[in-house]
C-alpha angles and dihedrals in degrees: 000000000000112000123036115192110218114240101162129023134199120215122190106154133174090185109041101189111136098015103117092047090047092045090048089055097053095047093048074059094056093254117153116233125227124172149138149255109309094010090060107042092055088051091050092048083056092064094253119135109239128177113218121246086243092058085059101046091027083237131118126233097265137184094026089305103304096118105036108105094037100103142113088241090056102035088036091052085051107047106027111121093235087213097044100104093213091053089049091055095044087050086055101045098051095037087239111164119217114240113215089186132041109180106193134160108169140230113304090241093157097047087054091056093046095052081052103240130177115285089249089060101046077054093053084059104050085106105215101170093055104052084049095061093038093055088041093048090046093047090053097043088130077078108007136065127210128196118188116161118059080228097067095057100094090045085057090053094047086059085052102042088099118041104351084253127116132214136243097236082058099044091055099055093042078059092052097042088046092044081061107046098054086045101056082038080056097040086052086052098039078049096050090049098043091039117025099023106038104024093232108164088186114022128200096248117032115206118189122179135175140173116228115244102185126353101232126234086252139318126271085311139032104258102044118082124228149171142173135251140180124208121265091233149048109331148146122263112245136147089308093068091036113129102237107216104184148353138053122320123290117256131205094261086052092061098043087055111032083047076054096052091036101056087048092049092054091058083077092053107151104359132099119317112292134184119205119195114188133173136177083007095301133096116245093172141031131159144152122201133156083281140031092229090060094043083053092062090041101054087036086056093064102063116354087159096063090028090073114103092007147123129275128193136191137208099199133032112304115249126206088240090057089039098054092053090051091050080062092086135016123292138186101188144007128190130188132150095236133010135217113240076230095054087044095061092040085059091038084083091053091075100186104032106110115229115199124200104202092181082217150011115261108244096260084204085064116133123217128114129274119224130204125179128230142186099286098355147001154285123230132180145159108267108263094253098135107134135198135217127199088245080068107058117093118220094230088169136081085237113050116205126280120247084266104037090061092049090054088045088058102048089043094052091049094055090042087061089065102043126085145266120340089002120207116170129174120203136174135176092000099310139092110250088186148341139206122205148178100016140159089225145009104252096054088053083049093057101041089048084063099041083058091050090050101050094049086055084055095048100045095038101243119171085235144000107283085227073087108101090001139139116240110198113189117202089226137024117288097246084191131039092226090089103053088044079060094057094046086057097055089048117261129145107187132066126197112174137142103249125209101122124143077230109046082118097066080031098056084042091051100056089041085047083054100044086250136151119218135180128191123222109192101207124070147216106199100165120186 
């Protein structure tokens, strides 16, 4: 059987947008309406004639609802085979009427977490009817047709603009879509009750669920495919809910990056105007300064070369002044949480930089679990939003730390927590002088930190490195006191570092040795 004309349809809808109209078209096709409690009365004050679901099953709604479509009239109209000769004659013998359409969208369990009701009312909407007949309807979908999604309505009536039937190939797609829908409505309430109810940090079973937004061009490279999804639940507002307001689509790389500078810039949230260049994932330049335009120089300073073709973040609404600096080079992405209608028009002349409007900055203290795949399982951890005050740093050194070395400590270290793999970073006056990056070990991030100072003191001009009188802040403890060796030739004379290491004693008289401060911070940010 291909087509299946529809002759009765069932209606049992939450949201309840596009219901009269919808109800209005089938019965302009001759369907006969059934529904129940709240579904049928707006039909029927829509002038539409429904039959209520206890005429069908000869029983009446019970216990507040929650007993009214579980019934072998319902659940038997919905999975006979209607050519299997047995189910024909059972259909018969106990006056069951088949059901071609069965229209469900389901309690709005997640909205009721989210408005934070009791705990007995989130219960009352776990909706247990709806998801049975929309698992019964789209195993059936030979015979049966399920509609799900409200959006889907007008598609439904295309299909039965001609002869009031619908066709396999549509049928197929209304079950998956509906296979999915009652699984990620299972995988919000198996998350309440592991999460919120239960306060399981790591339940037995982890299900994670998402809806896909785009489908990509392609992944990190060509040849791999890729798209992107939000979760169905409860979750923060990132890069992946930002109004795009001009420039080409966004690719995989774009996200990666732009989510990178994005979760750094938010670390500034609130605080004085601050510019974040990333690229490749890493930052390669961060200032703050009075104005965003100066904290733009001064994080461009660090690194213009990487900086080329990368991607800048603000912490404060974008002004023409700051956007037409960044138009000065090439730029993939910038993100701001609000933008200026002047620097909307400087960037209206870049064509195909994308410019992003977050609304906000994501809480960078947010909880949630990160999740990395791996061959045969994966990978879950709490999110890295561990914080440090300067009531929490330990003088480990003969010499402590000036007034401003300990406020360059601080911001290095708050830009090291977000770069990769064996951080140095050297800062100084609110603003990153250099930063290593992605090394096999410390000393080599040390040294390349301080070949980018050096070479932006080449190219501007400047009378030294500005490594020189800097803080150096390390992700991890320097398990060797090479590193920091390296640091202090390059001219730094202030150390923030976690501590921790069998060897903190050569390190500590090392960096006395070497006229240096250091702090420890006990806590670390090794990123990979």
């Amino acid at each position: 059987m291909s087509d299946v004309v529809i002759k009765r349809a069932l209606l049992s809808v939450s949201d309840k947008s596009g219901l009269v109209e919808l109800g209005k078209a089938l019965a302009g096709h001759g369907v006969e309406l059934v529904s129940t409690g709240g579904t049928a009365k707006t039909l029927r004050e829509a002038g539409l004639e429904v039959k209520d679901i206890s005429d069908l099953t000869g029983f009446p709604e019970m216990m507040d609802g929650r007993v009214k479509t579980l019934h072998p009239k319902v659940h038997g109209g919905l999975l006979a085979v209607r050519d299997n000769p047995e189910h024909a004659a059972a259909m018969a013998a106990h006056e069951i009427g088949a059901i071609d359409l069965v229209v469900v969208n389901l309690y709005p369990f997640v909205q009721t977490v989210m408005r934070g009701a009791s705990r007995d009312e989130i219960i009352e909407n776990i909706d247990i009817g709806g998801p049975s007949m929309v698992r019964s309807a789209a195993k059936n979908h030979q015979f049966v047709t399920i509609v799900t999604d409200p959006a889907d309505y007008e598609t439904l009536l295309t299909e039965m603009a001609a002869t009031g039937a619908t066709t396999l190939e549509f049928r197929r797609k209304c079950a998956a879509k509906a296979y999915s829908a009652t699984a990620a409505y299972d995988s919000m309430i198996s998350q309440w009750f592991a999460f919120s109810d239960q306060q399981q940090l790591f339940p037995d079973m982890l299900a994670v669920n998402g809806k896909r937004v785009t489908e990509l061009r392609y992944g990190e490279n060509p040849h791999q495919m890729a798209a992107l999804y939000t979760p169905v639940g409860p979750h923060g507002h990132g890069i992946a809910q930002a109004e795009q307001l001009q420039g080409k689509e966004l690719s995989y790389n774009n996200y990666n990056d732009a989510d990178a500078a994005l979760e750094l810039c938010a670390e500034f949230r609130g605080q004085d105007p601050a510019v974040v260049i990333v690229k490749h994932a890493n930052p390669c330049g961060v200032a703050q300064a009075s104005t965003l335009l100066a904290a733009w120089h001064e994080a461009l300073a660090c690194d213009s070369v990487s900086a080329f073709g990368g991607i800048v973040a603000v912490n404060t609404e974008l002004d023409g002044l700051t956007a037409e600096a960044i138009c000065e080079i090439f730029t993939e992405v910038v993100i701001a949480p609000s933008v200026s209608e002047e620097a909307r028009a400087a960037f209206a002349q870049k064509k195909n930089l994308r410019l992003l409007v977050t609304g906000d900055l994501p809480d960078p203290r947010r909880g949630g679990l990160a999740i990395k795949p791996i061959t045969g399982g994966l990978l879950v951890q709490s999110r890295d939003n561990g914080a440090i005050s300067e009531a929490d740093l330990k003088v480990v050194t003969e010499r402590a730390p000036t007034e401003q070395e300990l406020k360059d400590c601080l911001f290095a270290w708050t830009v090291a927590r977000h770069v990769k793999s064996n951080a140095i970073v050297y800062a100084k006056d609110g603003a990153t002088a250099g930063i290593g990056a992605g090394q096999m070990n410390r000393r080599d991030s040390s040294r390349i930190a301080a070949m980018k100072a050096a070479e932006a003191a080449e190219k501007y001009g400047w009378p030294q490195s500005r490594a020189v009188g800097s803080a150096v802040a390390s992700d991890a403890f320097f398990p060797f006191a090479d590193g920091l060796l390296a640091a202090a030739e390059a001219g730094a004379t202030a150390v923030i570092q976690p501590g921790g290491s069998i060897r903190d004693d050569e390190v500590i008289a090392a960096a006395n040795k070497a006229g240096l401060a250091m702090v420890f911070t006990g806590m670390r940010h090794f990123r990979h």
